[in-house]
C-alpha positions in Angstrom: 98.1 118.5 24.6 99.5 117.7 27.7 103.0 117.9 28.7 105.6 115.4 28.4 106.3 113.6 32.0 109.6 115.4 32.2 108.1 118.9 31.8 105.4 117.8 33.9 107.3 117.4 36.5 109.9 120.1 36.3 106.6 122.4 36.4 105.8 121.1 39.7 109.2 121.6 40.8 109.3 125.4 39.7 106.0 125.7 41.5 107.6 124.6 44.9 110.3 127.3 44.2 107.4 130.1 43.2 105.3 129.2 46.3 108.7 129.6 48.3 108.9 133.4 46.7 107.9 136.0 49.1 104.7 137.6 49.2 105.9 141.2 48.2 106.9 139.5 44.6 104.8 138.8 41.5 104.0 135.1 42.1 101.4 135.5 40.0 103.6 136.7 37.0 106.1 134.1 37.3 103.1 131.4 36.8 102.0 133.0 33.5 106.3 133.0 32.7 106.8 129.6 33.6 103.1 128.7 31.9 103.9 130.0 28.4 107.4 128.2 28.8 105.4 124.6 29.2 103.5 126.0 26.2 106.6 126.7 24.2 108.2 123.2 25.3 104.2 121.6 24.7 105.0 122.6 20.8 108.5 121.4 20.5 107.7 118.4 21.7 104.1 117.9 19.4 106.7 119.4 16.4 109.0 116.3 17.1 106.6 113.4 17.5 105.4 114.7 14.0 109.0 114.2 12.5 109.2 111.5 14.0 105.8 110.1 12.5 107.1 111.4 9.7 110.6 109.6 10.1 108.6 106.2 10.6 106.4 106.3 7.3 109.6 107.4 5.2 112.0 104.5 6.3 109.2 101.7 6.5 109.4 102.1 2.6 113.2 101.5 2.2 113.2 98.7 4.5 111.8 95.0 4.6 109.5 94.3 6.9 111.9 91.9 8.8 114.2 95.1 9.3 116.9 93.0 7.8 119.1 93.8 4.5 120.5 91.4 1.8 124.0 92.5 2.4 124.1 91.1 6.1 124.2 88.1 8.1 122.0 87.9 10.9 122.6 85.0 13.5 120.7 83.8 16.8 122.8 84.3 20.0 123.1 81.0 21.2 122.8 81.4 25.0 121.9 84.4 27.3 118.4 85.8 27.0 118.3 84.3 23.4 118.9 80.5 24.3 115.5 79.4 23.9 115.4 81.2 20.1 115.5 79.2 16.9 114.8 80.2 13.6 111.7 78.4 14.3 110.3 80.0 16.5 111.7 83.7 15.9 110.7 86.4 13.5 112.7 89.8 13.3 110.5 93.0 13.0 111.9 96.8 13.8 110.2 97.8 16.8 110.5 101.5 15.5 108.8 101.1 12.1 106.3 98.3 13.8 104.8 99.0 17.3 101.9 96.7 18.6 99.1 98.5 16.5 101.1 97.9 13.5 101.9 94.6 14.5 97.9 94.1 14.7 97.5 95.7 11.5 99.9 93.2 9.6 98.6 90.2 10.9 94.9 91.1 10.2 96.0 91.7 6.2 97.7 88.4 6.4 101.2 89.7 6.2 102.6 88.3 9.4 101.9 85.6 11.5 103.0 85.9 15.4 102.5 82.1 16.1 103.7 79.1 15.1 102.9 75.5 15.1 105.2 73.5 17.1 103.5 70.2 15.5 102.7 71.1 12.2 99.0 70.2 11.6 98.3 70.7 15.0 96.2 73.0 17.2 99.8 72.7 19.4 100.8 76.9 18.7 102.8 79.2 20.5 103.9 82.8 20.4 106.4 83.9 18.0 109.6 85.3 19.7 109.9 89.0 18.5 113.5 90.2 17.6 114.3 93.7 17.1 117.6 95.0 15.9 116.1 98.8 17.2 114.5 100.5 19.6 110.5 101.2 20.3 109.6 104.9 20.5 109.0 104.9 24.2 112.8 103.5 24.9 114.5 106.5 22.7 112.4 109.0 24.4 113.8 107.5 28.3 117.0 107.6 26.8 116.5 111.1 25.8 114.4 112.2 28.2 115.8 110.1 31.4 119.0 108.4 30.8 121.1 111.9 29.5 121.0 115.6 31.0 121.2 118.8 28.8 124.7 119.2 31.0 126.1 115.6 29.9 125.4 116.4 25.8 126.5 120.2 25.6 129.6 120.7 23.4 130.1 116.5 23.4 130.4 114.0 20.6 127.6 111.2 20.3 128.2 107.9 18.6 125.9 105.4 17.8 127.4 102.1 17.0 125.3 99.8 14.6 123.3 103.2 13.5 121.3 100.7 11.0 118.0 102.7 10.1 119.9 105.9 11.8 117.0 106.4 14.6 118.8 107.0 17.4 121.2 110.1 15.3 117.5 111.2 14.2 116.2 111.6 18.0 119.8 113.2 19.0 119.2 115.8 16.6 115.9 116.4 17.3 116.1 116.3 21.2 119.2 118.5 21.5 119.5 120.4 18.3 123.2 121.8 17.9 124.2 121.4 21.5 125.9 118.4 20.5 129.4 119.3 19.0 129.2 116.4 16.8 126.0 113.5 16.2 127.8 110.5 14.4 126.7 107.1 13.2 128.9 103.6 12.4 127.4 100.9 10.0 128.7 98.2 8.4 125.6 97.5 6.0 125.8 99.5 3.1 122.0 99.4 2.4 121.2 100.8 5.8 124.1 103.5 5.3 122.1 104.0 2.3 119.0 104.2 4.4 120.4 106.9 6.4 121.3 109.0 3.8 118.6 109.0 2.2 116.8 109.9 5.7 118.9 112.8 6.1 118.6 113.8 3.0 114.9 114.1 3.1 114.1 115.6 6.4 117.4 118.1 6.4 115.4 121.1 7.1 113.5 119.3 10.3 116.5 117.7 11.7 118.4 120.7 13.6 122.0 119.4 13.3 123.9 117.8 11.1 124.1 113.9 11.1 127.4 111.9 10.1 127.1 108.7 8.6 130.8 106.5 8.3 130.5 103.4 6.5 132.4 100.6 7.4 133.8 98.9 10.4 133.3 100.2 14.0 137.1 99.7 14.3 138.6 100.5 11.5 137.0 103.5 8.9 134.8 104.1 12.6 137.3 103.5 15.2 137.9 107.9 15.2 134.7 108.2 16.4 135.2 105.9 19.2 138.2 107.6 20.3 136.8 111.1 20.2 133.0 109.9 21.4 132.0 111.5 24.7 128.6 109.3 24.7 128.4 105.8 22.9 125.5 103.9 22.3 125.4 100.1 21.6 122.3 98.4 20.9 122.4 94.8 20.5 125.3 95.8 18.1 127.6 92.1 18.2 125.5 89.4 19.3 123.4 89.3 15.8 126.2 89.3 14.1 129.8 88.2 14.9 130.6 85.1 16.4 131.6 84.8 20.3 135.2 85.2 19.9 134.5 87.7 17.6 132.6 89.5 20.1 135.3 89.5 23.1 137.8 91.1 20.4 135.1 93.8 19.9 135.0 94.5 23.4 138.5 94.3 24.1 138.6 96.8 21.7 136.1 98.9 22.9 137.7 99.0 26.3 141.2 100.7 25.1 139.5 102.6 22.4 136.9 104.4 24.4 138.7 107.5 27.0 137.5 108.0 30.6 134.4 109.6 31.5 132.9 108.3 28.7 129.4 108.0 28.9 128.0 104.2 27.6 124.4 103.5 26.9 123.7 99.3 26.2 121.0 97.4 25.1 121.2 94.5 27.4 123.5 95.2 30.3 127.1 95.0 30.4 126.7 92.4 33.0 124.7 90.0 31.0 126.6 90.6 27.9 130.5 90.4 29.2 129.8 87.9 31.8 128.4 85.7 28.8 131.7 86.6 27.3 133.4 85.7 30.1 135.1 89.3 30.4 135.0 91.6 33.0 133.1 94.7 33.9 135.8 96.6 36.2 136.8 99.2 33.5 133.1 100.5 33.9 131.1 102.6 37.0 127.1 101.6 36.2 124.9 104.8 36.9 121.4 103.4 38.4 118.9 104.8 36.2 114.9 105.6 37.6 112.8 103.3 34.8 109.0 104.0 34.7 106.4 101.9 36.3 104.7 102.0 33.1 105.8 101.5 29.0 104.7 100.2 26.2 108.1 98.1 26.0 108.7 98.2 29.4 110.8 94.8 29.3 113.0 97.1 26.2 113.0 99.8 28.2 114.2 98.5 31.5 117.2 96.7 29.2 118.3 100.0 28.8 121.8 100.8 30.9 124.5 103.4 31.2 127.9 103.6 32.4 130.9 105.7 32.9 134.4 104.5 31.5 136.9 104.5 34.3 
């Protein structure tokens, strides 16, 4: 298998440094070293794609296919990127459990459609507009791969804020093991809390460190975590579900709550998502992050931003 980009190219690096070594030392020795450590790393990272298959498979059966439970209300944003969305012409469908060979595979047995008519008894059809309320495989893995350093999660607390399906805590645990001091999730939906659990529960002895699940609201039975996160991730988390004014409150919040030097990771920007708010960004420094040419998702993956609380 080959290696992971990342290790890839740390390997190249490290074989700058060795061809720098001086002749009268074992360059030839530290290759094979530095060889069976890309092995080593090779396996870890063939061992965690296989959880993570395995992750996939397991949750697809506890969820509906729209990725949405009974016991929540899912609205369209009305402006921003989602302005041109109606229920019409939107379907909701986890990018996690469903990537585009799934996608194929659903609408081939008839379980799915990803047009619509837009006259009905027409030929007049158009693509359906895909919503996810998670991440695609290829956007956790820049996250963990590109966004945070081993230096940034050492000894920190990580928060995930709208932990729904629990994905992101799965890929914390399996990316950095125990270096985190604490891996933490905050979900109002008690069937995806459920969800979780259950997750947990089932792949305890793969997951390297333990998972916290808090049920209830971000900032109220989760508002400790927020106050004691050292990295918080928000994905989409309001503008599903609470109304605009509700939204600016949930900021505010967020902005007093959350200490300096806290690292934030958003799905969109804090630009596009305050200034539709009409709030400012000044409390935060935005970190530019290197995105990949290439992606499956590369539109998801290049909505991925971090900041540092000020």
């Amino acid at each position: 298998m080959d290696a992971p980009p990342h290790v890839a190219e740390a390997f190249m690096r490290i074989e700058g440094i060795i061809n720098g070594v001086p002749e009268g030392l074992d360059r030839k020795r530290l290759r094979e070293l530095v060889g069976h450590l890309v092995e080593e790393i090779d396996e870890d990272a063939a061992e965690r794609e296989a959880v993570v298959m395995d992750i996939k498979a397991f949750v697809k059966d506890l969820v509906p296919l729209s990725g949405e439970a009974g016991d929540e209300k899912v609205n369209l944003p009305e402006g921003g990127a989602f302005k041109t969305s109606t229920d019409e012409n939107s379907m909701h469908l986890d990018l996690f459990l469903y990537d585009e060979d799934d996608v194929e595979d659903l609408v081939k047995a008839g379980k799915i459609s990803t047009n619509f008519c837009k006259q009905c008894g027409s030929r007049d059809v158009d693509e359906l507009l895909l919503h996810s309320h998670s991440l695609p495989i290829d956007a956790m893995e820049f996250i963990f791969e590109k966004v945070l350093t081993r230096e940034e999660v050492c000894g920190k607390n990580f928060v995930d804020v709208g932990s729904r399906t629990g994905i992101l805590l799965y890929y914390a645990s399996l990316y950095y093991g125990k270096q985190f001091s604490r891996i933490s999730g905050v979900e109002m939906s008690k069937f995806f809390c459920n969800v979780q659990r259950e997750t947990v529960r089932n792949f305890s002895a793969a997951l390297p460190s333990p998972i916290d699940i808090v049920e209830g609201d971000a900032f109220k039975e989760g508002l400790h975590l927020l106050q004691n996160a050292n990295i918080a991730i928000f994905n989409n988390v309001f503008e599903f579900f609470l109304s605009k004014e509700d939204q600016i409150r949930a900021w505010a919040t967020i902005k007093d709550t959350l200490k300096p030097n806290t690292i934030i990771i958003v799905v969109p920007s804090l630009e596009n998502t305050l200034e539709e708010l009409g709030m400012s960004t000044e409390w935060v420094t935005p970190v530019p992050l290197a995105y990949p040419e290439q992606s499956e998702n590369l539109e998801v993956v290049e909505s991925i931003h971090k900041y540092i609380v000020n």
